[in-house]
MMTF fields as JSON, N, C-alpha, C and O atoms, coordinates in Angstrom:
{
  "mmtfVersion": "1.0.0",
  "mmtfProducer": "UNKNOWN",
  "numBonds": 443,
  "numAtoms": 444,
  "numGroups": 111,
  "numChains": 1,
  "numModels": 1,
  "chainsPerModel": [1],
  "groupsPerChain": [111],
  "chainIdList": ["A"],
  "bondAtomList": [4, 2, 8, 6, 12, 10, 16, 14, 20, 18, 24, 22, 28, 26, 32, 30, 36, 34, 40, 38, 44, 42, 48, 46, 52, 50, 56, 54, 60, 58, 64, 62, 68, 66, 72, 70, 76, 74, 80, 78, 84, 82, 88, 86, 92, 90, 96, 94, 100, 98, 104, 102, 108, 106, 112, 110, 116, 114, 120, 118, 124, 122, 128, 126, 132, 130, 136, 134, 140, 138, 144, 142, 148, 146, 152, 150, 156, 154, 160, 158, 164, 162, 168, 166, 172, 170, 176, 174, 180, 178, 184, 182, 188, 186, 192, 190, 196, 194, 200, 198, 204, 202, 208, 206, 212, 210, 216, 214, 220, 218, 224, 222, 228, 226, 232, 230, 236, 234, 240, 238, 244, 242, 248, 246, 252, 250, 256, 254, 260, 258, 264, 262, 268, 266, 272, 270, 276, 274, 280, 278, 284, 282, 288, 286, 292, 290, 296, 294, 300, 298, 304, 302, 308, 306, 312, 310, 316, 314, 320, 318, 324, 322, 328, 326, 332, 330, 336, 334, 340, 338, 344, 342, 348, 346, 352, 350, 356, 354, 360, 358, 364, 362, 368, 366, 372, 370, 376, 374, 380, 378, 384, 382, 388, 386, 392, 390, 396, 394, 400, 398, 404, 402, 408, 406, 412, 410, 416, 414, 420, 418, 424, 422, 428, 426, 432, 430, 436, 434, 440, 438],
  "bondOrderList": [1, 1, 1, 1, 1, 1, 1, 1, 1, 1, 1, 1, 1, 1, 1, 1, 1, 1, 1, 1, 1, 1, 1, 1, 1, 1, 1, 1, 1, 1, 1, 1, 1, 1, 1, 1, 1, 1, 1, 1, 1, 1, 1, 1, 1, 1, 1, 1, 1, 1, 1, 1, 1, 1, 1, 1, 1, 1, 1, 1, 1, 1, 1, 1, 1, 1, 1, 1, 1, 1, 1, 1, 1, 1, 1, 1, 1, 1, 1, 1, 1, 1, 1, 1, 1, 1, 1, 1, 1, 1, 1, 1, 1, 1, 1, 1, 1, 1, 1, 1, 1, 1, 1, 1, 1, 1, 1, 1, 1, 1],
  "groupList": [{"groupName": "UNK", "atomNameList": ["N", "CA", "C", "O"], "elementList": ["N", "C", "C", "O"], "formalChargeList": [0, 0, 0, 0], "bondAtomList": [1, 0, 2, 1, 3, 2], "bondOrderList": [1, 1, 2], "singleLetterCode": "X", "chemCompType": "L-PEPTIDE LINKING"}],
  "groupTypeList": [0, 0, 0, 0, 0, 0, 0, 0, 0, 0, 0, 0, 0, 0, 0, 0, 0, 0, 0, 0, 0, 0, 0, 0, 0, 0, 0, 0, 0, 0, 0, 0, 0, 0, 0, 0, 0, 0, 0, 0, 0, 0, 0, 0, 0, 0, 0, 0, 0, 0, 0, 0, 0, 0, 0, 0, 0, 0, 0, 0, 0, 0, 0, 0, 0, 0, 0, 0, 0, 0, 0, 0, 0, 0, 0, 0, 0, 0, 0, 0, 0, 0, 0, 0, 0, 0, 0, 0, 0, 0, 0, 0, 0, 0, 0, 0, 0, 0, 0, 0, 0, 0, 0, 0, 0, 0, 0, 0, 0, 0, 0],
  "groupIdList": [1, 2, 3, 4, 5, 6, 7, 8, 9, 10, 11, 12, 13, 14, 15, 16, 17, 18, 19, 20, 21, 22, 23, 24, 25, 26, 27, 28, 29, 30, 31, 32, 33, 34, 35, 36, 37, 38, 39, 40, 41, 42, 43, 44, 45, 46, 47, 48, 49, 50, 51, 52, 53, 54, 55, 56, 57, 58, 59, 60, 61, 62, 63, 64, 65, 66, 67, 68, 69, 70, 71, 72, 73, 74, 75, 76, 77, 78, 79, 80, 81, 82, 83, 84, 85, 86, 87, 88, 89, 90, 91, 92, 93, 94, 95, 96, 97, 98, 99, 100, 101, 102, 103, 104, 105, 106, 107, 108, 109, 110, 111],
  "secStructList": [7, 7, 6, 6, 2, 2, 2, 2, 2, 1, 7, 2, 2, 2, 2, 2, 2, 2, 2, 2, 2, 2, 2, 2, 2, 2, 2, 2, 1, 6, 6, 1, 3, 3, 3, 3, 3, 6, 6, 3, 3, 3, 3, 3, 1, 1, 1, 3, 3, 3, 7, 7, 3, 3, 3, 6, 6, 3, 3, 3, 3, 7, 7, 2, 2, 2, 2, 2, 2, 1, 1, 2, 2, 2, 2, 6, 6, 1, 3, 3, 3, 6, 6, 3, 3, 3, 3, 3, 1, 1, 1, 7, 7, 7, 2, 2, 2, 2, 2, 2, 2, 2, 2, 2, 2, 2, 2, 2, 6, 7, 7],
  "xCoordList": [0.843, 0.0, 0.893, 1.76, 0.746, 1.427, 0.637, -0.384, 1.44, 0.773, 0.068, 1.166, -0.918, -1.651, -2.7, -3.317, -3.001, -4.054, -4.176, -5.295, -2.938, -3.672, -4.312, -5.204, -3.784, -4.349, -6.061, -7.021, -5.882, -7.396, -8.339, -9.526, -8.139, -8.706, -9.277, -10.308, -8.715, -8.834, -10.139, -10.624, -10.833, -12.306, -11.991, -10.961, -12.763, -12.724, -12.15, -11.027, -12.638, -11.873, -10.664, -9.939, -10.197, -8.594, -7.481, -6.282, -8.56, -7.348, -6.839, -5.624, -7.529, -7.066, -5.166, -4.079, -5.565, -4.602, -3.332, -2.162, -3.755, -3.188, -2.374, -1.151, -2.825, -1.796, -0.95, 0.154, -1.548, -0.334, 0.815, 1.942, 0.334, 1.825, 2.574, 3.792, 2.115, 2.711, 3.23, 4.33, 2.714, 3.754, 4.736, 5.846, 4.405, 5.373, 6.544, 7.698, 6.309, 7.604, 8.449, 9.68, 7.499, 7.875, 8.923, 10.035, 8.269, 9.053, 10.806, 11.778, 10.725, 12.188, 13.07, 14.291, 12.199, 12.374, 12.254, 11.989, 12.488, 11.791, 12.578, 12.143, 13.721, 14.094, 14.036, 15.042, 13.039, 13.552, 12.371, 11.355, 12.172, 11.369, 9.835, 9.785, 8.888, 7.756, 7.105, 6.724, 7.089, 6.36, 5.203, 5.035, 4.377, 3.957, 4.438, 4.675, 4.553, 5.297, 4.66, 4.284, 4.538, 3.657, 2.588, 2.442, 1.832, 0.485, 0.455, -0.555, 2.026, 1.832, 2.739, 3.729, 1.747, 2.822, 3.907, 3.959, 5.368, 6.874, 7.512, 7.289, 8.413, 9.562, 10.631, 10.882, 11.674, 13.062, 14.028, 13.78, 15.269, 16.359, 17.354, 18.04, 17.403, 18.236, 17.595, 17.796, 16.433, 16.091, 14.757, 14.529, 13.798, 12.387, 13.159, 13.942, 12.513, 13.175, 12.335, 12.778, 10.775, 9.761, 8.505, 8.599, 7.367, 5.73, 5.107, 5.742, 3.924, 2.421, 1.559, 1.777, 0.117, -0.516, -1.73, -1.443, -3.418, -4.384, -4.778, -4.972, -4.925, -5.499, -7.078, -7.269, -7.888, -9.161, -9.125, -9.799, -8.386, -8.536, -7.242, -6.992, -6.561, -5.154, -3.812, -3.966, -3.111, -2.487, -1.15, -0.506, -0.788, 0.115, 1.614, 1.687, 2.462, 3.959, 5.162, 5.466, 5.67, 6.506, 8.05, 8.885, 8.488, 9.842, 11.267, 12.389, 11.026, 11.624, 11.93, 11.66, 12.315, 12.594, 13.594, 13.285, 14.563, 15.92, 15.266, 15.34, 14.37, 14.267, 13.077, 12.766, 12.506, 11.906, 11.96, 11.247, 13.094, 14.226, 15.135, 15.901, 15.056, 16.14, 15.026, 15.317, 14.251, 12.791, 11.849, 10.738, 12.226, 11.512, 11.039, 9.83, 11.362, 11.356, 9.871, 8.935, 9.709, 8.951, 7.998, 7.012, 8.019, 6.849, 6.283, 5.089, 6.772, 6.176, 4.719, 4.262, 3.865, 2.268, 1.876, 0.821, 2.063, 1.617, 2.272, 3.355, 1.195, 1.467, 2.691, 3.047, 3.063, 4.632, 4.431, 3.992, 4.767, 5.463, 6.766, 7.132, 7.432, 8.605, 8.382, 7.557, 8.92, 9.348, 7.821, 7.565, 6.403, 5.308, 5.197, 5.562, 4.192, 4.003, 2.212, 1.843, 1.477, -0.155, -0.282, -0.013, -0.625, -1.327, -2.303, -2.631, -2.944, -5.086, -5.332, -4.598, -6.795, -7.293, -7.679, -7.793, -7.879, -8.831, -7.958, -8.354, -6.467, -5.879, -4.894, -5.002, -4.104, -3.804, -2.084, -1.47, -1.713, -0.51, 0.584, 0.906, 1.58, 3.013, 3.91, 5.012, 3.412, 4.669, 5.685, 6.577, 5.923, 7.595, 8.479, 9.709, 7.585, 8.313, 8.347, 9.275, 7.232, 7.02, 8.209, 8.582, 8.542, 9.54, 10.993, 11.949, 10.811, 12.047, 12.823, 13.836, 12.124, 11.909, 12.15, 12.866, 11.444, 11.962, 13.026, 13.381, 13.867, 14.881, 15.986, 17.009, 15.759, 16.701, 16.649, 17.572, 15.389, 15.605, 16.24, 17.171, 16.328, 16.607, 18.19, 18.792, 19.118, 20.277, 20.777, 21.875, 20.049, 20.471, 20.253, 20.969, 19.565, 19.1, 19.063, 18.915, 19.182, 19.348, 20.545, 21.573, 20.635, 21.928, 22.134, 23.126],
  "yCoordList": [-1.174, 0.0, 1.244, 1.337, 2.165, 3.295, 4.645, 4.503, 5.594, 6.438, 6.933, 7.488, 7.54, 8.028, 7.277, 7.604, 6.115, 4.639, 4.741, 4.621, 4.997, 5.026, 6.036, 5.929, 7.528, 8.56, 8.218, 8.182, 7.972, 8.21, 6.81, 7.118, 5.974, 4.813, 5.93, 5.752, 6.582, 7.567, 8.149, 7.879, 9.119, 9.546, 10.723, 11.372, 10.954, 12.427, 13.201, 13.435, 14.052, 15.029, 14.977, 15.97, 13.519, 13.068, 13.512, 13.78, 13.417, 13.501, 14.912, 15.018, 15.958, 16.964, 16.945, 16.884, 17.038, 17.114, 16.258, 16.63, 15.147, 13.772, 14.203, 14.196, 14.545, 15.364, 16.407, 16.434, 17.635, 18.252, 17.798, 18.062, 16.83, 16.266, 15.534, 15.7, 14.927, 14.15, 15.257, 15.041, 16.159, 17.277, 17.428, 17.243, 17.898, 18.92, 17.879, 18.265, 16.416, 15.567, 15.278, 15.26, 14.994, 14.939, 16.206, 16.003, 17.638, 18.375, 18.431, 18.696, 18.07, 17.87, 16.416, 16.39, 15.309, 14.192, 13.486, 12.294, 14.406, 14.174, 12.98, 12.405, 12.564, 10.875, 10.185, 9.494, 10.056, 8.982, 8.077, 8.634, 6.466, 5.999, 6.066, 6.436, 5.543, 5.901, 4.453, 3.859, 4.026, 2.931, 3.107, 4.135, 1.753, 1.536, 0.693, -0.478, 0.9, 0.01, 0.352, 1.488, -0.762, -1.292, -0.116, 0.701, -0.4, 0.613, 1.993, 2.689, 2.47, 3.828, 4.005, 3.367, 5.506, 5.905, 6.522, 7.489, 5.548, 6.051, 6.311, 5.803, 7.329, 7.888, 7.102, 6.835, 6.396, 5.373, 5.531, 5.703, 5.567, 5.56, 4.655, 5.151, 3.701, 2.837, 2.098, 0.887, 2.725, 2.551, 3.321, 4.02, 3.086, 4.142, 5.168, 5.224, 5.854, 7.398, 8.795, 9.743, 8.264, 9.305, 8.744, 8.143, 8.528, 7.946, 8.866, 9.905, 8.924, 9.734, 8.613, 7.629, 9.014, 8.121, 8.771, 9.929, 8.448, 9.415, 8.68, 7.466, 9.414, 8.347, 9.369, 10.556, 8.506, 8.923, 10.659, 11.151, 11.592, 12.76, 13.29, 14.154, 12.959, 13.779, 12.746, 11.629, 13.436, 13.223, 12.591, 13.28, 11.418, 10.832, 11.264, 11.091, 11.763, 11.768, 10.918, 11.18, 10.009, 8.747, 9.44, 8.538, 10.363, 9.795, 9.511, 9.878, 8.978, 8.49, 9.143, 10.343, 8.717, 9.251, 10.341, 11.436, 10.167, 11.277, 12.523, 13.609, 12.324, 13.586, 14.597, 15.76, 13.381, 14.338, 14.761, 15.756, 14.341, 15.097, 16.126, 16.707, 16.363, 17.424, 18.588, 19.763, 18.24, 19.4, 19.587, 20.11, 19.252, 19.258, 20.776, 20.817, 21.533, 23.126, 23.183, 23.308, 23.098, 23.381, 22.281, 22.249, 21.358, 20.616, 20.915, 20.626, 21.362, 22.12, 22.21, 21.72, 22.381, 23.192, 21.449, 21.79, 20.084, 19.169, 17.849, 17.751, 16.955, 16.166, 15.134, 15.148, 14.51, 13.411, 11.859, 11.731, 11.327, 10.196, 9.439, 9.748, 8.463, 7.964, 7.775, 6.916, 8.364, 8.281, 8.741, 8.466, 9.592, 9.946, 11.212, 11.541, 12.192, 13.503, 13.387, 12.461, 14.05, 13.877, 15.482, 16.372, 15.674, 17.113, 16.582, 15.455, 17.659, 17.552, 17.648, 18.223, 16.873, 17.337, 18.974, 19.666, 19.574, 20.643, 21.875, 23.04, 21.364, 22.227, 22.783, 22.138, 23.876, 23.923, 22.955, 22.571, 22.78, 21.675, 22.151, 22.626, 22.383, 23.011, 22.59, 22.082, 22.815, 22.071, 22.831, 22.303, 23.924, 23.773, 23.455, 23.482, 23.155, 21.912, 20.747, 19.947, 20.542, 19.35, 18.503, 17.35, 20.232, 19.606, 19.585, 19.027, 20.691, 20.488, 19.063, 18.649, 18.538, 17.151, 16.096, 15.16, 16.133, 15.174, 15.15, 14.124, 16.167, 16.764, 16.375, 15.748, 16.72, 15.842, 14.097, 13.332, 13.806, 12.348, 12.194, 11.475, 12.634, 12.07, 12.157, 11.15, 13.408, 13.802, 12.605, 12.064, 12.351, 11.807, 10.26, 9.562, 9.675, 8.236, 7.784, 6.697, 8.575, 8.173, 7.743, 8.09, 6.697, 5.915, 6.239, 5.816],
  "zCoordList": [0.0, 0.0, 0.0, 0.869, -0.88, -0.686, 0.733, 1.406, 0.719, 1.71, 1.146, 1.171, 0.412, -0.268, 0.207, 1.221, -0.563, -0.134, 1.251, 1.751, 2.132, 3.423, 3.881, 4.723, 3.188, 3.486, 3.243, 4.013, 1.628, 1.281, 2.237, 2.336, 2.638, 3.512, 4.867, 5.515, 4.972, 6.709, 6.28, 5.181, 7.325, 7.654, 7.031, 7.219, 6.392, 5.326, 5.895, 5.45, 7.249, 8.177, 8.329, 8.391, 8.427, 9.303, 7.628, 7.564, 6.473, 5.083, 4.906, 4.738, 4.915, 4.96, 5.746, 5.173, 7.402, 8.094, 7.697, 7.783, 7.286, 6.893, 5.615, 5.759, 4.495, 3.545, 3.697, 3.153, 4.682, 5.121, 5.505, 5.086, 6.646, 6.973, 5.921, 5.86, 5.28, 4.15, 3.148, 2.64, 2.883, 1.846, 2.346, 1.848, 3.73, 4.507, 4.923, 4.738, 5.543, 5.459, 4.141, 4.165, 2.673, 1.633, 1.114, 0.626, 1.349, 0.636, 1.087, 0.379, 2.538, 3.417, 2.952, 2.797, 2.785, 2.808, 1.077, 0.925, -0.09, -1.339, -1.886, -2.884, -1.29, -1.855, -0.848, -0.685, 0.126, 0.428, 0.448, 0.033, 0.925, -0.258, 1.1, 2.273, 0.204, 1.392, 1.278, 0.269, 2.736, 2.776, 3.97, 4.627, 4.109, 5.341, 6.498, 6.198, 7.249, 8.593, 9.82, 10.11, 10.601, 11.312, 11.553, 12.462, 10.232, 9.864, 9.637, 9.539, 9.533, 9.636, 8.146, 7.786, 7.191, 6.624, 7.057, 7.817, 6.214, 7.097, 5.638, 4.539, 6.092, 5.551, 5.495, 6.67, 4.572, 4.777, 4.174, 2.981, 4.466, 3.929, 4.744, 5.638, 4.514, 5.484, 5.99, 5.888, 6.829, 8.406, 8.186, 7.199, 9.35, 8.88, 9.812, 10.76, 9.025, 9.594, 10.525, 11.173, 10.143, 10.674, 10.596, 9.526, 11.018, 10.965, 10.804, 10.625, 10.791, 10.765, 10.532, 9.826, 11.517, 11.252, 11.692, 11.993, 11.925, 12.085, 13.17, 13.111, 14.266, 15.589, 15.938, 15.676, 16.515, 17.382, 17.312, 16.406, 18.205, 17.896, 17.975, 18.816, 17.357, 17.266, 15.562, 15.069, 15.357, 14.435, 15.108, 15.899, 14.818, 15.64, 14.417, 13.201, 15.238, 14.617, 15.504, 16.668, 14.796, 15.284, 15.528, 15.469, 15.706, 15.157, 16.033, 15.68, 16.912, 17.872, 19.318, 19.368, 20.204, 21.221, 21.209, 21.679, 20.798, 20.723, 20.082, 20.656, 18.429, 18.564, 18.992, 18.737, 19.889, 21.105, 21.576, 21.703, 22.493, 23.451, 22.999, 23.768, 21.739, 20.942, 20.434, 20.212, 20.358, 19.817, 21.451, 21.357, 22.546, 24.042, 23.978, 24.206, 23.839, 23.537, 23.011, 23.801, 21.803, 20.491, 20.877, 20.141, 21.842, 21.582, 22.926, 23.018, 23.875, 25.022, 24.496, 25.528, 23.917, 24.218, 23.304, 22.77, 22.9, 22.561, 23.495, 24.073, 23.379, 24.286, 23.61, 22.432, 24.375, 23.708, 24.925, 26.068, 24.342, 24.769, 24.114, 22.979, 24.858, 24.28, 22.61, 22.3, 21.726, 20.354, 19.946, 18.774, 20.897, 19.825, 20.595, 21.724, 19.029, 19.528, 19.236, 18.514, 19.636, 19.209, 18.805, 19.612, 17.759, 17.499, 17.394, 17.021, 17.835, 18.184, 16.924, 16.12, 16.564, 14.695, 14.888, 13.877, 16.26, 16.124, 16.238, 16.219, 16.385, 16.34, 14.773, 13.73, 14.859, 13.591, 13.349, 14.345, 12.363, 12.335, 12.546, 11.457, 13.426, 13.007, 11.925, 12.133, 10.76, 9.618, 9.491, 8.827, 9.884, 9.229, 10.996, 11.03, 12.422, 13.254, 12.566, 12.694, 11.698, 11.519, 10.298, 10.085, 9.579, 8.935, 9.24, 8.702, 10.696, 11.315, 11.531, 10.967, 12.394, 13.162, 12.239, 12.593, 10.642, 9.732, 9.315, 8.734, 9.434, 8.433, 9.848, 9.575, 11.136, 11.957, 11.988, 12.267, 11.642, 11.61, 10.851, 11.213, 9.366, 8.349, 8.546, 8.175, 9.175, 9.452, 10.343, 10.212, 11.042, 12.352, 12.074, 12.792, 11.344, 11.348, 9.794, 9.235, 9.529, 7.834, 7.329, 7.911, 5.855, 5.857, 4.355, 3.762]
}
């Protein structure tokens, strides 16, 4: 399945949000290859490098623990756990954090 297919599979509301993030990792991330892994569209070069995925009421972003701890600042006002961040659907998206954060994975974990 490509990310797209999973986008368009999601609840009409969740696609909107769901393509932003996917430009906004894409335009940072434009070779590297895009799959799905364990259900989420991911970003890869080597190694998966970043997730997104559409949960209940918030937009789930994967991309590991470290650069959670390296973006702790900027993610202050959204909730986190080990290696996840949740933006609310009702809120608006931070993409160019969002493309911050890819663009360190990709630096940092990419091969």
């Amino acid at each position: 399945m490509r990310i797209i297919d999973y986008i368009e599979r999601q609840e009409e509301a969740k696609r909107p949000p769901l393509m932003l993030v996917y430009d906004a990792i894409k335009m940072v991330l434009p070779d590297a290859q895009e799959r799905i892994s364990y259900g989420m569209p991911t970003f890869w070069r080597g190694r998966n490098l970043i997730h997104f995925a559409a949960m209940k009421n918030h937009i789930g972003l994967y991309p590991g623990p470290d650069a959670i701890d390296a973006f702790a600042t900027e993610l202050r006002p959204y909730k986190t756990s080990t290696g996840a961040i949740r933006f609310p659907l009702q809120t608006e998206l931070p993409l160019p954090l969002i493309q911050n954060i890819a663009r360190w994975c990709d630096e940092h974990y990419g091969k």
